[in-house]
VMD Tcl script that draws the C-alpha trace (Angstrom):
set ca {
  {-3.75 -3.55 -0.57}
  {-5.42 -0.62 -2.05}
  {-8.51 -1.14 -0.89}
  {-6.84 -1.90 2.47}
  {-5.18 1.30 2.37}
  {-8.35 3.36 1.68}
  {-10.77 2.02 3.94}
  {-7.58 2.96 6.82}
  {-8.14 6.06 5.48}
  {-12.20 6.18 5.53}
  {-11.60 4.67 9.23}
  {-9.52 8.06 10.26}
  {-12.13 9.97 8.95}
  {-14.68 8.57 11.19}
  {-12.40 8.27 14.27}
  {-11.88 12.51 13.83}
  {-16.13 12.62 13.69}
  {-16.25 11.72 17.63}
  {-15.95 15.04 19.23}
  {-13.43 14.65 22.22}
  {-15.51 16.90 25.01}
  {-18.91 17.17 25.53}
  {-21.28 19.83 27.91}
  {-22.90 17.90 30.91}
  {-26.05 19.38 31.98}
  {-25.98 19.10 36.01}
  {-29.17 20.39 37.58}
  {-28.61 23.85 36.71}
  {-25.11 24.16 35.58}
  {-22.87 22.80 32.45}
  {-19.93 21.09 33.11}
  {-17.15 19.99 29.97}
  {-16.02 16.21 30.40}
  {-14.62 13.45 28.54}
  {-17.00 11.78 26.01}
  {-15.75 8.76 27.25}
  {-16.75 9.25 30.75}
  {-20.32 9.81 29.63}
  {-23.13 7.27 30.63}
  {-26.50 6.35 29.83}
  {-28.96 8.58 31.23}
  {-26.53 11.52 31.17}
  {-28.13 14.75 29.48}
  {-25.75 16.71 26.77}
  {-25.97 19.52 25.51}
  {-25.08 20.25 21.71}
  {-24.80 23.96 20.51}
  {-25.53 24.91 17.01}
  {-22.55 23.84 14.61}
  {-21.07 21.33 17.46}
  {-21.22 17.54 16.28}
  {-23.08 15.10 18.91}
  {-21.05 13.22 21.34}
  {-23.26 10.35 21.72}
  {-26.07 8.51 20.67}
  {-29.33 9.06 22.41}
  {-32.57 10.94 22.15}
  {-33.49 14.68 21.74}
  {-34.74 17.03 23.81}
  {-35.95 19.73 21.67}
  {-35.68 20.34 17.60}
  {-32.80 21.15 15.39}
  {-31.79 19.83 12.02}
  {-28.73 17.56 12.15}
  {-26.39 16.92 9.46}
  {-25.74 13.37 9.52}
  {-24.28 13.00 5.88}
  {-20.67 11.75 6.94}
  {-22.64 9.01 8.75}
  {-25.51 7.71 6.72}
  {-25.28 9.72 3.64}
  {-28.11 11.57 3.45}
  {-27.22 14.67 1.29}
  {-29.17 17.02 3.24}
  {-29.80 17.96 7.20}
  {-32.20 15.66 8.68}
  {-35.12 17.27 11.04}
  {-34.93 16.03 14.44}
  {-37.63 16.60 17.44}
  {-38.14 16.04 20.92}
  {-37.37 11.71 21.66}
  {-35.97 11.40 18.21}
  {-32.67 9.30 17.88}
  {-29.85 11.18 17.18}
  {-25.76 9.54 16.31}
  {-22.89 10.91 17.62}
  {-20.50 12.63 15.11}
  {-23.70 14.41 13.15}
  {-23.68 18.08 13.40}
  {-26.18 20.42 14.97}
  {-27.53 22.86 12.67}
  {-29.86 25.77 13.94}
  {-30.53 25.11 17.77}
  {-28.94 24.32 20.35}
  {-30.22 20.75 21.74}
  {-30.37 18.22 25.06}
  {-29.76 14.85 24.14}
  {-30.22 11.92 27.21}
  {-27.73 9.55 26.36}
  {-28.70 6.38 25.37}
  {-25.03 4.10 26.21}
  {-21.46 4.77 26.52}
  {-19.37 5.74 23.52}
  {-17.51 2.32 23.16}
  {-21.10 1.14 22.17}
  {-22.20 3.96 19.73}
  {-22.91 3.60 16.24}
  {-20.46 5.29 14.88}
  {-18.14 2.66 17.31}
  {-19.44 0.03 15.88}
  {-18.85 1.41 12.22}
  {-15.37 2.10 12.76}
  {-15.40 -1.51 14.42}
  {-16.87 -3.58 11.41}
  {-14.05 -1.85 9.29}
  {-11.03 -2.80 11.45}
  {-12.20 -6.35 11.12}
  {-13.20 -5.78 7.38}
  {-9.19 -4.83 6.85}
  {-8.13 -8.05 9.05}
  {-10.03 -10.53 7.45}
  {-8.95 -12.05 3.67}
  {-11.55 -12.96 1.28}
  {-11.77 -16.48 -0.51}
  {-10.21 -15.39 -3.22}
  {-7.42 -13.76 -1.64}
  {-7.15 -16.71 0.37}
  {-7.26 -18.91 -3.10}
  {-4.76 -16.94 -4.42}
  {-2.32 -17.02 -1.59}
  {-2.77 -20.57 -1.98}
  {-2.18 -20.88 -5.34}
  {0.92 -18.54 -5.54}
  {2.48 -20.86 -2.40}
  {2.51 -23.71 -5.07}
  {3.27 -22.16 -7.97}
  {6.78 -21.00 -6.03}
  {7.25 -24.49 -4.63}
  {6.37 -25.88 -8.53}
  {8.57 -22.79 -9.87}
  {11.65 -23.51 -7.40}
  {11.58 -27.61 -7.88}
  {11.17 -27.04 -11.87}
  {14.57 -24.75 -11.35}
  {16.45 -27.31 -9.48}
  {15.39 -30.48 -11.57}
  {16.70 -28.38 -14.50}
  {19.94 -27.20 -13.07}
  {20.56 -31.11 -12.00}
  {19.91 -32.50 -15.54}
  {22.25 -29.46 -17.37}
  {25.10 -29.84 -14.98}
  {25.27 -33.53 -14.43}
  {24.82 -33.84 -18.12}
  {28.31 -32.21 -18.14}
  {27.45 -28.79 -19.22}
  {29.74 -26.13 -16.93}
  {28.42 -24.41 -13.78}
  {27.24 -21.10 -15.37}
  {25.24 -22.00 -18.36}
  {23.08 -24.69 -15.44}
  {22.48 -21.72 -13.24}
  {21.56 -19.85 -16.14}
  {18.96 -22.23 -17.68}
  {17.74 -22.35 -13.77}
  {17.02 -18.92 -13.29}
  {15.17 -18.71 -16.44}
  {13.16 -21.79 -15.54}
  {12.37 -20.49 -12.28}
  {11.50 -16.78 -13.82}
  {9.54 -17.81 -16.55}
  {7.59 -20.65 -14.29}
  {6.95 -17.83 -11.57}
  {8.77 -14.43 -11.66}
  {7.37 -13.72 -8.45}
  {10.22 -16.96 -6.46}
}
mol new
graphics top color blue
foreach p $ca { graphics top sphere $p radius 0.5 }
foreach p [lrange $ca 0 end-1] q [lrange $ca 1 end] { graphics top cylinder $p $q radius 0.2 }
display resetview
């Protein structure tokens, strides 16, 4: 659970990299839109200290801080048809980048995806141990009632077979 809890946590971080708006060069003029709307073949423009909005190539050079995404600790040089992934951030210059596919397919998409299905799926020893504990309460709960049976009907009052039951049943499994 507490790795479940921190890797939602990681995931929220990467979700707020994804800048919301991007600038669409059109012929001559820059228009703001939707990242989402953007397509492949689109050209973006990134101003210094703005994080890309999508994956794609450069147009031009800057260094791009891409240490939230791949780790490296410092900027990373990038020049004209080098890859660059959405949610780095521009350093010096201010850059064109020709979009290489939507944002549903970006890398940074695709991170955020393999960690959603990291947190769904249970490992083999989770799964073991889920197991495990199922029987150990069924063992746990029959152990209680075979006990309260044989203290009662050997004549022994009410109380003192509940009793030994629920100390069977804790000791066996405190978890039933």
């Amino acid at each position: 659970m507490k790795s479940i809890a921190g890797a939602s946590r990681e995931l929220e971080l990467l979700v707020q990299l994804m800048p919301s708006d991007a600038h669409l060069v059109h012929n001559d003029h820059i228009k703001d839109v939707k990242t989402e709307t953007l397509k492949e073949n689109d050209i973006i423009l990134i101003k210094p200290g703005e994080k890309v909005a999508a994956d794609g190539t450069i147009e031009g050079e800057s260094y791009l801080n891409e240490s939230l995404l791949t780790g490296e600790s410092k900027p990373v040089e990038k020049r004209k048809d080098d890859k660059v992934i959405a949610g780095s951030i521009n350093g010096n210059g201010a850059i064109k980048v020709s979009v290489l596919h939507g944002t549903k397919d970006s890398y940074l998409s695709q991170v955020i995806k393999l960690v959603q299905d990291a947190q769904k799926s249970k490992s083999k020893t989770q799964l073991a141990a889920d197991r495990a504990a199922r029987w150990l309460t069924i063992i746990a709960i029959i152990a209680g009632i075979a006990t309260f049976l044989a203290w009662y009907l050997s004549g022994k009052d009410l109380a003192f077979a509940v009793e030994r039951m629920v100390t069977v049943i804790v000791i066996c499994c405190p978890h039933a």
